[in-house]
C-alpha positions as CSV (number, residue, x, y, z in Angstrom):
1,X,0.2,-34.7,82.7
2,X,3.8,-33.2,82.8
3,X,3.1,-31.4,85.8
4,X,2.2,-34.9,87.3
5,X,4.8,-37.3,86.2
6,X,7.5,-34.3,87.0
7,X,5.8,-34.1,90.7
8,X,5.9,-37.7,90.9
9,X,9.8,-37.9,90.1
10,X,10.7,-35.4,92.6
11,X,8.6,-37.4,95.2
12,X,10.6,-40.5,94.4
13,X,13.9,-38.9,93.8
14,X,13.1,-37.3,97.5
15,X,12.2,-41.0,98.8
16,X,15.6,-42.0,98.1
17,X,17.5,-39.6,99.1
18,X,16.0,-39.9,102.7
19,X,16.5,-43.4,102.4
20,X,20.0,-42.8,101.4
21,X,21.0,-40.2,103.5
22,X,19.1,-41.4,106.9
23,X,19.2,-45.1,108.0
24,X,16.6,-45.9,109.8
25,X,16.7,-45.8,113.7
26,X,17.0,-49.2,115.5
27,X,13.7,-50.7,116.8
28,X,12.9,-52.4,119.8
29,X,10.5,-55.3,119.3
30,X,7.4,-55.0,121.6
31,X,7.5,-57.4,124.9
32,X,11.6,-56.7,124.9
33,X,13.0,-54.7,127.1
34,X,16.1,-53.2,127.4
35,X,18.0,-52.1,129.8
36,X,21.2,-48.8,129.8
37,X,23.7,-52.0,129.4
38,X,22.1,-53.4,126.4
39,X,22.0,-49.7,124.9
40,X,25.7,-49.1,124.9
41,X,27.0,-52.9,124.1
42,X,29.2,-52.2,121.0
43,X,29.1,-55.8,120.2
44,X,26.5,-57.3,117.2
45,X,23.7,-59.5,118.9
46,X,25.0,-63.3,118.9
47,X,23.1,-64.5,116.0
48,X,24.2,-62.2,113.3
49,X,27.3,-64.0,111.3
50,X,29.9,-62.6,109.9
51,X,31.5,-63.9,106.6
52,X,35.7,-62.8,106.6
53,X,37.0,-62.3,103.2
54,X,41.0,-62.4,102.8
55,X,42.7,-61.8,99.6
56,X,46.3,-62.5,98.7
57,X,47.8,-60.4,96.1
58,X,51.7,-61.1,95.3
59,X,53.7,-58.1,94.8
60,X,56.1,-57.3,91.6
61,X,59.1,-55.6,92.2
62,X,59.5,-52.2,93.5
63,X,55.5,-52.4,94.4
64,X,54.8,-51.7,97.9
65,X,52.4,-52.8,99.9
66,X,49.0,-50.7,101.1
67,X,49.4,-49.2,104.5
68,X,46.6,-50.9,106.3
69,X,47.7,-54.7,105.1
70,X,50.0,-57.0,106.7
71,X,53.0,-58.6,104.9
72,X,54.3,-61.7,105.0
73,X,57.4,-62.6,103.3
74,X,58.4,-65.8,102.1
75,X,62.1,-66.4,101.5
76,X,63.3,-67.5,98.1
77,X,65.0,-70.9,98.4
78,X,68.2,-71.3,98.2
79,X,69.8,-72.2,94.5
80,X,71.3,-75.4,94.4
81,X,75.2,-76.0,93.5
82,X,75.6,-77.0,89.9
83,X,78.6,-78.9,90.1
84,X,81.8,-78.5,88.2
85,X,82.8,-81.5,85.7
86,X,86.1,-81.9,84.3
87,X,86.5,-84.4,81.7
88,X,90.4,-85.1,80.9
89,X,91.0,-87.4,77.7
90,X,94.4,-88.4,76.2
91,X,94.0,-89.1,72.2
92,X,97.5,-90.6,71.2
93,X,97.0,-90.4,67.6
94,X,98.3,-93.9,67.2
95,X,95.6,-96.9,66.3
């Protein structure tokens, strides 16, 4: 019984592997042709869609960004003026 449930793991651990390791080849659907232009088109078939993902991550100071990403900066604005108020009383001392 040993013998067969450790033959039995091997088998599956082997499945996977392969499975892993080697993708299946692409298969041609019968009554489709294809011709040497079809074979070398680089380009996904029209009605596979793609879903973009885009992340924004905000950067502390001194961090830099990862090579491969693209920057964009946004200036701080400005701080405004505060301005100056000088206040001049006269107290006499007299009622």
């Amino acid at each position: 019984m040993r013998l067969a449930l450790g033959m039995a793991g091997l088998a599956a651990l082997s499945a996977m592997a392969t499975a892993i390791l080697a993708p299946p080849a692409p298969t041609v659907a019968e009554g489709t042709a294809t011709t040497a232009g079809d074979a070398a088109d680089p380009l996904p078939p029209a009605s596979v869609r793609v879903r973009h993902v885009t992340r924004y991550v905000q950067l502390q100071p001194g961090q830099t960004a990862p090579p491969s990403s693209t920057v964009l900066a946004t200036p701080k604005p400005a701080p405004t003026p505060t301005p100056k108020v000088v206040v001049k009383t006269r107290q006499s001392g007299t009622p």
